[in-house]
VOGU-3710 file (C-alpha; in Angstrom, 3 decimals, decimal comma):
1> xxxxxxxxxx> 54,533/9,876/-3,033  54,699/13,459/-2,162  51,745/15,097/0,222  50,467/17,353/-2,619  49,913/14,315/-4,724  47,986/12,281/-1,932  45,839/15,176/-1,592  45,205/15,783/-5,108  44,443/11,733/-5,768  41,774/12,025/-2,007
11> xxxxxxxxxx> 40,014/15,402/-3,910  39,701/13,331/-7,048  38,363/10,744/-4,556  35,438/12,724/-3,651  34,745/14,577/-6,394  34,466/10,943/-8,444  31,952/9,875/-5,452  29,861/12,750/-5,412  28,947/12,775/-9,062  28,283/8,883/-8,902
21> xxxxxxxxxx> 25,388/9,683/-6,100  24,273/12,922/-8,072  23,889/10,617/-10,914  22,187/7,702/-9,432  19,824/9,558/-7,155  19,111/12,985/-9,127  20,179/11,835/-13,030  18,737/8,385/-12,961  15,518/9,033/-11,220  13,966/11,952/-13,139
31> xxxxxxxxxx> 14,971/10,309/-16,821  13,222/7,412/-15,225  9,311/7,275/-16,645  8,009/4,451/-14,680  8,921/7,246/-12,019  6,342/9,804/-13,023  3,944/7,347/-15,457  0,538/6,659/-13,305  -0,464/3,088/-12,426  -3,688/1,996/-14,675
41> xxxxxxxxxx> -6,209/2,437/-11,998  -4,570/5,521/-10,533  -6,937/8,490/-10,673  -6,235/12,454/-9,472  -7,744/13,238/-6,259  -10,946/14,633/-5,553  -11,241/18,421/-4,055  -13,019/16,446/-1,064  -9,708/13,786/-0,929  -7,161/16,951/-1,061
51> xxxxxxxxxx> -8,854/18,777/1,855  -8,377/15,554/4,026  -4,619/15,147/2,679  -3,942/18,651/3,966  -5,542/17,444/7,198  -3,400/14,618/7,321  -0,481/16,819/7,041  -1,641/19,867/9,294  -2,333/17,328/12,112  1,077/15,272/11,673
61> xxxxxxxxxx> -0,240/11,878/10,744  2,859/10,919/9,159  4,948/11,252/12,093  3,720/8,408/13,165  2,464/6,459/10,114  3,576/5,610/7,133  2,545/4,987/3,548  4,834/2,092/2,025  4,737/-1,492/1,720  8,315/-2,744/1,161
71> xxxxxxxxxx> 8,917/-5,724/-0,352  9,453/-7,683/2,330  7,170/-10,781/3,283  6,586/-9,825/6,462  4,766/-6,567/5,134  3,024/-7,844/2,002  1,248/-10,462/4,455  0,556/-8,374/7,599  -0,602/-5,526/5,431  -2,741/-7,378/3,018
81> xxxxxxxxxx> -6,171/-9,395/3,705  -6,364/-11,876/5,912  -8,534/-15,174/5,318  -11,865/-13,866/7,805  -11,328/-10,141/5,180  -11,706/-12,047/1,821  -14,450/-14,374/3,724  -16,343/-11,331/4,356  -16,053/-9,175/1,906  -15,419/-11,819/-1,307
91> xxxxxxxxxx> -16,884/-15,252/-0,178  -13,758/-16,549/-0,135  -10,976/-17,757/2,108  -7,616/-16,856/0,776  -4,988/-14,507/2,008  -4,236/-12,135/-0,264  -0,885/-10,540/0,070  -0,357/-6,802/-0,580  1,863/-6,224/-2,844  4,926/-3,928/-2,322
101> xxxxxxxxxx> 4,587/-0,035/-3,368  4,590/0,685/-7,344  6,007/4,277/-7,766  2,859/5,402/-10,268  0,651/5,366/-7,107  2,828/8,737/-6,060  2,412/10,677/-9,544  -0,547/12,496/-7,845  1,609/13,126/-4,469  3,110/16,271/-3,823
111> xxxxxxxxxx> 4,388/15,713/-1,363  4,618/12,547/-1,041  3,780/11,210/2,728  5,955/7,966/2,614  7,147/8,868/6,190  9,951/7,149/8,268  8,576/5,697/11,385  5,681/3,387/12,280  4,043/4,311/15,579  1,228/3,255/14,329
121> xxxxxxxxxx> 0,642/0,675/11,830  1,709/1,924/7,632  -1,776/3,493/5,667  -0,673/2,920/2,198  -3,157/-0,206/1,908  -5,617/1,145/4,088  -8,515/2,645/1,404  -11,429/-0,003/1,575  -10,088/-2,342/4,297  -12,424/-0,562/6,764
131> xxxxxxxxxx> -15,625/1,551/6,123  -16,769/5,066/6,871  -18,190/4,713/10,346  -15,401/2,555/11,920  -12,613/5,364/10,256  -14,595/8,230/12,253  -14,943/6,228/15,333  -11,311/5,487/15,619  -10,401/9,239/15,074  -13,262/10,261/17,740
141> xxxxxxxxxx> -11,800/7,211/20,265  -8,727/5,118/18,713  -9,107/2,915/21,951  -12,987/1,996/20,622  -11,619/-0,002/17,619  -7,963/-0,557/18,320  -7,393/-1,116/22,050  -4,241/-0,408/23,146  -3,749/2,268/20,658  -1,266/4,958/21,263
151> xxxxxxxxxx> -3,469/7,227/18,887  -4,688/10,384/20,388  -8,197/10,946/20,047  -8,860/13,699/17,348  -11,805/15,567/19,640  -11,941/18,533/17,477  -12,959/16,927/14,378  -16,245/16,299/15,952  -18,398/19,257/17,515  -20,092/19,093/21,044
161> xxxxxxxxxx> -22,572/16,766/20,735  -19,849/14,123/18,932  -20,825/13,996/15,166  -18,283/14,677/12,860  -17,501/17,606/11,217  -17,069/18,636/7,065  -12,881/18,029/7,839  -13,679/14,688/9,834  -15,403/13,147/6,649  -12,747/15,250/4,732
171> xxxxxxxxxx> -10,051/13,076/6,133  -11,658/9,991/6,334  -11,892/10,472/2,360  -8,242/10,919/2,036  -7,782/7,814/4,117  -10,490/6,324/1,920  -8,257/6,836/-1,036  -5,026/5,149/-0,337  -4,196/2,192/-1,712  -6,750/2,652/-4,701
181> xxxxxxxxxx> -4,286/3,422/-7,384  -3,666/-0,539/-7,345  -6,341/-2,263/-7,465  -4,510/-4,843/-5,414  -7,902/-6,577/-3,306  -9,812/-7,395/-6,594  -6,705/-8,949/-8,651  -5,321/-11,025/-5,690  -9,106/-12,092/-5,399  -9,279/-13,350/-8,911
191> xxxxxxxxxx> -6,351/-15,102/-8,853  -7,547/-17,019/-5,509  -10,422/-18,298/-7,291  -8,738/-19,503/-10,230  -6,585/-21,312/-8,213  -9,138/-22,776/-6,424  -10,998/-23,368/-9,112  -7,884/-25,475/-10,584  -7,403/-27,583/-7,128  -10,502/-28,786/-7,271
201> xxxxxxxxxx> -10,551/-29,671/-11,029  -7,552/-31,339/-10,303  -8,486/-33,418/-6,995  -12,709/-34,093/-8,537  -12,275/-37,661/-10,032  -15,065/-36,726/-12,420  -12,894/-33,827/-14,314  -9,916/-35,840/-14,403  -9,481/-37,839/-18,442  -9,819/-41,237/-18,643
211> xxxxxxxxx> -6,279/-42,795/-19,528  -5,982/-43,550/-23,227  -6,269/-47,139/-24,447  -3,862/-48,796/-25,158  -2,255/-49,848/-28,637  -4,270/-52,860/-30,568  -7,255/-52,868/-28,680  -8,897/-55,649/-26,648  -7,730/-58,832/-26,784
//
């Protein structure tokens, strides 16, 4: 085979594999609607929840944090709510895994903050798992509820006599909000109970049907 024909079959080569990944990662994903349809319980975010996001970004939060759960079960579980969480919060004691990132939580992101690295632990399950007061007391001292945090503490949020300030409770409502699109706590909840619910049917003598008789009756 002569040179100029090897060379002409390589360029052929790379032109074929360039318009395969143009077409799987530029075609594919914006023809794809589950790509830019919101999840049911997704909602747009408040004027109060976009200050904090720009926040989040300004002080390079997602350098070091990240907002996805993969689908791995190592995630799901470690991110999700452990039996003591659903004790306290639900009454009951289940763990409830969380499950993997849905792309209709993003439709509202842009950017999206998915990040690359985990520093610190990922935030995309984070809304509701802790309230108000401890989110403002780990910015003002990360050490105070996470010790051994690598966390800087966030000092100019707060003003001289340590209360926060509007972009402190700005950013805590950002934080506040991620994760809600799903409503991934209150399902994983329900189905707990119900499953519950059905163990003990089954293992309660009581519930359990008396066997039929049996053909001809008693002798």
């Amino acid at each position: 085979m002569k040179l100029e024909a090897k060379a002409f079959l390589l360029v052929l080569a790379v032109a074929a594999f360039m318009f395969l990944g143009t077409y799987f990662t530029m075609v594919v994903p914006l023809t794809d609607r589950s790509l830019s349809t919101p999840t049911k319980d997704a909602k747009p975010y408040t004027e109060l929840e976009l200050k904090g996001k720009r926040i989040y970004e300004r002080e390079g939060c997602m350098y070091c944090h990240t907002q996805q759960v993969r689908n791995l079960l190592e995630e799901t579980q470690r991110y999700g709510m452990g039996e003591e969480e659903t004790f306290k919060r639900f009454g009951i004691r289940a763990l409830i895994q969380a499950p993997p990132s849905q792309p209709g939580e993003y439709v509202y992101d842009q950017p999206h903050l998915l990040g690359t690295r985990r520093v610190g632990p990922d935030l995309a399950r984070v809304g509701g798992k802790y309230d108000n007061t401890w989110h403002l007391n780990h910015l003002r001292d990360p050490r105070s509820t996470s010790p051994g945090s690598l966390m800087p503490a966030y000092s100019w949020l707060f003003d001289r006599a340590g209360q926060p300030t509007d972009e402190a409770f700005a950013l805590v409502a950002y934080l506040q909000k991620l994760g809600t699109n799903y409503k991934w706590r209150e399902e994983g909840v329900e189905q707990a109970r119900a499953l519950q619910a059905k163990r003990a049917g089954a293992a309660d003598p009581a519930q359990q049907q008396a066997p039929p008789p049996t053909q001809g009756g008693a002798q």
